[in-house]
C-alpha positions as a LaTeX table, in Angstrom:
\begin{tabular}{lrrr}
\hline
Residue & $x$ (\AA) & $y$ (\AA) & $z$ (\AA) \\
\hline
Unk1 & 129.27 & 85.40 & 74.60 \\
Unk2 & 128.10 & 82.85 & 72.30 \\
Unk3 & 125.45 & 81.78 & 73.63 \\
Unk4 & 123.98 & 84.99 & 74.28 \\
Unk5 & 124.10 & 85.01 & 70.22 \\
Unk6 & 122.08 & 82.39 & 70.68 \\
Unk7 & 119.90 & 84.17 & 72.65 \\
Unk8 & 119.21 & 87.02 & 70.38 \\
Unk9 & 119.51 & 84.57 & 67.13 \\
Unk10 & 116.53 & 82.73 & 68.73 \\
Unk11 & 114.55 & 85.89 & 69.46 \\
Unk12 & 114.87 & 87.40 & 66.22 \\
Unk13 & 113.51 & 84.19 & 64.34 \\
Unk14 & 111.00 & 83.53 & 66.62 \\
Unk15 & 109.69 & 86.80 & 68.52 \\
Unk16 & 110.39 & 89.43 & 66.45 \\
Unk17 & 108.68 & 88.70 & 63.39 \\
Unk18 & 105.06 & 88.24 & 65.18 \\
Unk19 & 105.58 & 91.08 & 67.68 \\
Unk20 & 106.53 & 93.54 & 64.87 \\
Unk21 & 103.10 & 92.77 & 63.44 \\
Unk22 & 101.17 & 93.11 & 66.54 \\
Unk23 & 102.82 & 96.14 & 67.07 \\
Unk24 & 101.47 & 97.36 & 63.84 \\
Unk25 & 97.77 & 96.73 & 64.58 \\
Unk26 & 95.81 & 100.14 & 65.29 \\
Unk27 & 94.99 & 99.53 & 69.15 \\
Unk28 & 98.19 & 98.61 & 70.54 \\
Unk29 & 99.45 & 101.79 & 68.80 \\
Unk30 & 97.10 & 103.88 & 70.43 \\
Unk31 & 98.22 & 101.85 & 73.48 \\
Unk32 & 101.81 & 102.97 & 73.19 \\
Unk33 & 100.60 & 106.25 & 72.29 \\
Unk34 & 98.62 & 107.11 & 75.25 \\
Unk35 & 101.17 & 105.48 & 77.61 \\
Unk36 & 103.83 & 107.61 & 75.98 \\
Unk37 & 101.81 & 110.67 & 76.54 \\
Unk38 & 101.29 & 110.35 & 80.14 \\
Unk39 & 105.11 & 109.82 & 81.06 \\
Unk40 & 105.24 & 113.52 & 81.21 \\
Unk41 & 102.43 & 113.80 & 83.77 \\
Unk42 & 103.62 & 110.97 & 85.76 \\
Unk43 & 107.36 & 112.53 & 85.95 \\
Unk44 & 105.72 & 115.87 & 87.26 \\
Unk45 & 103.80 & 114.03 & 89.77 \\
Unk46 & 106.60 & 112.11 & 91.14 \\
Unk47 & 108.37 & 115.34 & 91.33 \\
Unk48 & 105.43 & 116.75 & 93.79 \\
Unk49 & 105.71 & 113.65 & 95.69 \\
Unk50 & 109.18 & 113.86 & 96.42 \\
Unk51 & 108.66 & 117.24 & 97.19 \\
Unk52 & 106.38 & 116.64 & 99.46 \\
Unk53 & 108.37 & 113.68 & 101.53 \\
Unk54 & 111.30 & 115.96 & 101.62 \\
Unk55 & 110.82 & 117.50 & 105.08 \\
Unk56 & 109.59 & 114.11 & 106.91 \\
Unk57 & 112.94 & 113.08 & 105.79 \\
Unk58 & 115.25 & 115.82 & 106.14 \\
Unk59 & 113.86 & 117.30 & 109.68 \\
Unk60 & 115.85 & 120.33 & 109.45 \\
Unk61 & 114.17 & 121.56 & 106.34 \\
Unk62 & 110.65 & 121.66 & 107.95 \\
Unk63 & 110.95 & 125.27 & 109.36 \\
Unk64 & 111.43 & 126.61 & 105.54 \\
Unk65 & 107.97 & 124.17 & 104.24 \\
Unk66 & 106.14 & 125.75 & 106.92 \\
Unk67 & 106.97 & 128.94 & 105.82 \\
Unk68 & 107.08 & 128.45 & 102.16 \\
Unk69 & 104.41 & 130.68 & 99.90 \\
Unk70 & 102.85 & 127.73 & 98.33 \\
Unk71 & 100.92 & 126.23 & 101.60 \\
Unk72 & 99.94 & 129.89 & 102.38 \\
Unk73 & 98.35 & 130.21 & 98.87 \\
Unk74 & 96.71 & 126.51 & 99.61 \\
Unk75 & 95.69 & 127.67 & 103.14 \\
Unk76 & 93.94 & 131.08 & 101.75 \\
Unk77 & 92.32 & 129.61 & 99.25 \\
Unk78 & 90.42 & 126.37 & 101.00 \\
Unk79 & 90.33 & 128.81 & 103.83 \\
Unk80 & 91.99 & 126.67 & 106.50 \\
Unk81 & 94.14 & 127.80 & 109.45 \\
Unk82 & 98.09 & 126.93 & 108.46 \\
Unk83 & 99.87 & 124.06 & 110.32 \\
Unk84 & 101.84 & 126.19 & 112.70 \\
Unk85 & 98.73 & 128.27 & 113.98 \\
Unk86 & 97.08 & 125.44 & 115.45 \\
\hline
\end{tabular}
């Protein structure tokens, strides 16, 4: 326990102090900033990936993808035959 006092004493004196001023110059800002704006777009992505893993995994669920509205919407509008029709 005391030595991870240590630990934190050392990083305070030593790290903290230069990082807090790096971390005030304008560019790394508008680093943080645009990282912090794409977490949203990157969560919602992921979600569509998952989504889109889900019946290779679970076999039993492929039946309802197949027949879900979403590929018919994508299959009408590039104007491609569904999966299950060829």
């Amino acid at each position: 326990m005391e030595s991870e006092n240590k630990v934190f004493a050392f990083l305070e004196k030593y790290l903290m102090g230069p990082m807090g001023k790096v971390a005030s110059w304008r560019i790394v800002r508008a680093v943080m900033a645009a990282g912090m704006a794409s977490i949203p777009f990157v969560i919602v992505g992921s979600m569509f990936l998952v989504l889109n893993v889900l019946p290779q995994t679970f076999t039993f669920l492929e039946g309802f993808f197949d027949n879900t509205f979403l590929e018919s919407v994508i299959c009408i509008c590039w104007q491609i035959k569904p999966p299950w029709e060829y």
